[in-house]
C-alpha positions, 0 to 999 in steps of 0.5 A: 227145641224149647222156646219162650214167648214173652209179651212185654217182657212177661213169659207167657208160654214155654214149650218144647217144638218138635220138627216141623214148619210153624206159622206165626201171626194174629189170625186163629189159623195160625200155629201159634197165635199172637194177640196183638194189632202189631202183629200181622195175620201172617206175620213169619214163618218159623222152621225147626230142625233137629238143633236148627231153626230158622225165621222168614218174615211173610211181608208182615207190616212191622216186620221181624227183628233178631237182637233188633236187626230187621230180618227178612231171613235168618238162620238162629242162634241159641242167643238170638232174641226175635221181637215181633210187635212186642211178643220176644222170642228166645230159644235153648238148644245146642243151634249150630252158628249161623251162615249165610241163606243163599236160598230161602223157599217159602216153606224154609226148607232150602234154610237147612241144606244138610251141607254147605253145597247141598240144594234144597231139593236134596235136603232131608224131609221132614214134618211141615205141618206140626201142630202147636198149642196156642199161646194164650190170649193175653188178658186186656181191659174193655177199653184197651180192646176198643182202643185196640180195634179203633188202631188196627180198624180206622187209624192204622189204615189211615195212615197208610193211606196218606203215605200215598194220598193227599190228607186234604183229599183224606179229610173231604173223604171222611166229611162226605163219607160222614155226612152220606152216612147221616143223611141215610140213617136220617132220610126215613124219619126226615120223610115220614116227618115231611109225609106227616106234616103234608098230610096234616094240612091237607087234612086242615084244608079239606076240613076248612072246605067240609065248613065251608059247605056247613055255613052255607047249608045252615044257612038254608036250613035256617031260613027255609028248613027245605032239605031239597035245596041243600047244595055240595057246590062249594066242594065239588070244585075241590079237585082234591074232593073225590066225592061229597054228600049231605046225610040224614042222621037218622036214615043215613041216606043222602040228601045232596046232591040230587044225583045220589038222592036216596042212596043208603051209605054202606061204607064202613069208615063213613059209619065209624065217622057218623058213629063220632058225629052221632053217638060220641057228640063230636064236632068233626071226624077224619077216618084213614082209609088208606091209599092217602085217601080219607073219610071226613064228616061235619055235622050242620048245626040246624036241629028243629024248632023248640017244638021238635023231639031232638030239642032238650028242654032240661038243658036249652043249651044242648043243641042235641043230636044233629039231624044233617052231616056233610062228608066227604072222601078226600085225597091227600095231594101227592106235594113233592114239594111239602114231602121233599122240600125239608130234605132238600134245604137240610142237604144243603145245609149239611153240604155247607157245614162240611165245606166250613169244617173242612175249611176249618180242619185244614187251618187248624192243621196246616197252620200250625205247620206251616209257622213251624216251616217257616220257622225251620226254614228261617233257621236253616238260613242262618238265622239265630231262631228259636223255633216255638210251637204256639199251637197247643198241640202235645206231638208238635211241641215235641217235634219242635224240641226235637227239631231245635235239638238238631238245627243246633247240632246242625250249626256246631257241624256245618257252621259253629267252628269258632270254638277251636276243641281242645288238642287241635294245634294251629287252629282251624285248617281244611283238616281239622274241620273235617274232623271236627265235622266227623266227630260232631257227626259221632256225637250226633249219631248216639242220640239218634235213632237214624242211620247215618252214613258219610261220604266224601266228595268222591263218594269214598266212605268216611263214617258209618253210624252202628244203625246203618252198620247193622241194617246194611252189613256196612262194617267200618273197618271194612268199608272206610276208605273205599267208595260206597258202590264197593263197600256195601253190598246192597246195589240198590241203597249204594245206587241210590246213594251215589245218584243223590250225591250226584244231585246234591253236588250238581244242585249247588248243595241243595237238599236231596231225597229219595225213598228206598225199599231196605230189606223189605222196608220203605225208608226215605233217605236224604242227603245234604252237604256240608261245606269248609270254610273255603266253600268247598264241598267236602262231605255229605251226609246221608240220613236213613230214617228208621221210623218210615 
């Protein structure tokens, strides 16, 4: 059986299928492949047979349409076009015409019983696992891939979540989710940031004590030269001060305090810091020696007389290498509050900007709705309104158009009789309204993408739009006249329509809705009355919204 695939109405392969089961959808393990977020993984499963084929929908999302009837099972004709996403199928062989499926096995086997009475245990065996070339990816732009991705991954999951879920609880989700996601790529720099600033002014105040100890030991130098009272006492009150000397540059040894008298330094980060001290003519000197503890050193500014060999008598402003330094080991205070306090004050502040955006998103959102609810509301009531939608928002603009459009046929229907139509003699009675209604109901239904279905007091079917027709089986010729419950053949819609115009009667008329799954598909329903002159209720008018 040959058939051909087209992609927006472009032939994209042509291929003759042996027998055999051939599953279609968007996953790579499928028979045959096709490239599109309105496709599902497993979208539908084709069967062929000899002349035969036949379609089953594996509960795809979007579903599969024969000549634009949704289908969850069907045997095919040769005429026959089935869409899925925008991929059409067409299909040449001599394809027997189609009967009714009573049994449908989810490898299709029970959709070719070999005779009208055969059970799909006798029926002929044959190929299940036929291989097929897969149709070739359709070329898109970098762009239309992304934009494609960003559908099938973030907003189609998104609505369908707020079927089901409030989308104020959506948004505070998705501000949270946004935020929790900044503030874990930010903490390490924000950390390292905070550590490094801890650690910059403690290092500040450790070099701020190391001066202190040199004013007070220049002291003693300047006015006795005695290296046996130079004292560390100004340091050692520092907790943070592990320990701290007073060194001859020359012999490296200590000269305060007296209890490490004599003691030669081998330490390796203090030698790098006399090195700086001695050799490289620097003032101080801080060497990390990890584990947050730190070799700093001053040199105190006490070199002799001018008699003395470090004096420099070409240049009387060098005061020449220095002959004592003080160093110390200093430990870097473990501050939560230095360390943390930043994050703590960015988190909150990262807290309340999301409270303000989620207040501010649900205004911009729900305001601009609910000016057009009140609007609608005030129009429903009778009120010579025209509604505007005075936010600058391109898919409420055109849902407002739309909405104007109905409430105008609404009020030609159900209030706008003044105007008698032409070839109705005597005026307006009982009758001719309700034929007015009728025909204003036809009307409406050409330009509607809704099935439409009308029903009398008694439940007794008086019109039935061609998209409900072809969506339930309902025929007119067969189903006018007779009450719902006989006419159509699907007890659950027909259920569901008679307990809505039950509540629409009993609730003086008001609005009714209710959802439904229709061949496989969620479709929400609403039911309203319409009244005569004299207040009785004479029809009610069933809406089946196609694009749920």
């Amino acid at each position: 059986m040959k058939f051909e695939i087209s992609y927006n109405g472009k032939v994209v392969i042509s291929k003759d299928l042996p027998d055999g089961s051939y599953k279609i959808g968007r996953a790579q393990d499928c028979s045959i492949v096709l490239n599109s977020n309105k496709v599902s993984k497993y979208h539908a499963l084709l069967i062929v047979k000899g002349n035969r084929a036949a379609i089953l929908d594996t509960d795809s999302s979007n579903g599969v349409f024969v000549n634009g009837i949704l289908i969850k099972k069907q045997l095919l004709n040769t005429s026959d076009k089935i869409e899925m996403g925008e991929h059409t199928f067409s299909m040449e062989s001599g394809a027997t015409p189609r009967r009714k499926i009573e049994l449908f096995s989810t490898d299709g086997s029970a959709a070719f019983a070999a005779k009208p009475g055969e059970t799909p245990e006798s029926s002929p065996d044959y190929l299940l696992n036929s291989s097929f070339e897969v149709a070739p990816e359709i070329p898109v732009n970098k762009l239309e891939q992304l934009m494609n991705l960003v559908d099938g991954k973030i907003l189609f999951p998104f609505f369908e979540l707020v079927k089901v879920m409030d989308y104020r609880f959506l948004m505070a989700m998705i501000l949270v989710t946004t935020i929790g996601i900044s503030a874990f790529f930010s903490a390490i720099p924000v950390l390292s940031w905070g550590r490094n600033i801890t650690k910059q002014e403690s290092l500040k105040r450790g070099q701020a004590i190391l001066k202190q100890v040199v004013r007070e030991n220049y002291r003693i130098l300047s006015k006795t030269n005695d290296t046996s009272l130079l004292t560390v006492a100004a340091a050692e009150s520092d907790k943070d001060m592990l320990e701290v000397y007073i060194l001859d540059a020359k012999t490296k040894s200590v000269l305060a305090p007296t209890k490490y008298l004599g003691k030669s330094i081998n330490d390796p980060y203090m030698l790098l810091a006399l090195g700086d001290l001695i050799d490289d003519g620097k003032l101080d000197a801080t060497k990390d020696r990890g584990n947050g503890t730190f070799v700093i050193a001053q040199s105190i500014p006490y070199y002799g007389s001018k008699d003395s060999a470090l004096f420099s008598a070409e240049n009387p402003e060098d005061p020449g290498t220095p002959t004592t330094i003080v160093m110390a080991y200093f430990k870097i205070p473990q501050s939560i509050n230095g360390i943390y306090e930043p994050l703590a004050v960015a988190g909150l502040v990262s807290f309340l900007l999301a409270l303000v955006s989620f207040f501010l998103l649900h205004k911009m959102i729900s305001q601009p709705i609910k000016e057009l609810h009140d609007q609608l509301d005030a129009a429903l009531k009778g009120e010579n309104i025209q509604m505007v939608c005075n936010a600058k928002f391109p898919e409420l603009e055109a849902l407002t158009t739309v909405i104007n459009f109905s409430v105008t046929k609404m009020k030609s229907v159900s209030g706008g009789m003044a105007a008698v139509p032409a070839g109705i003699p005597g005026g307006i009675d009982a009758d001719n309204e309700e034929m007015i209604y009728l025909k204003s109901v036809e009307e409406f239904c050409l330009g509607s993408t809704d099935g439409i279905l009308v029903l009398d007091s008694s439940k007794k079917v008086k019109y039935v739009g061609p998209i409900l027709g072809d969506l339930l089986g309902l025929r007119p010729q067969y189903a006018l006249g007779q009450n719902i419950g006989d006419a159509c053949r699907d007890g659950s819609f027909s259920g569901t329509v008679i307990d809505m115009c039950e509540r629409v009667v009993s609730s003086i008329g008001e609005t009714q809705t209710a959802s439904l799954d229709i061949n496989g598909v969620p479709r929400n329903l609403t039911a309203v009355s319409h009244r005569l002159s004299n207040g009785e209720i004479s029809f009610i008018l069933i809406t089946v919204k196609m694009n749920a």
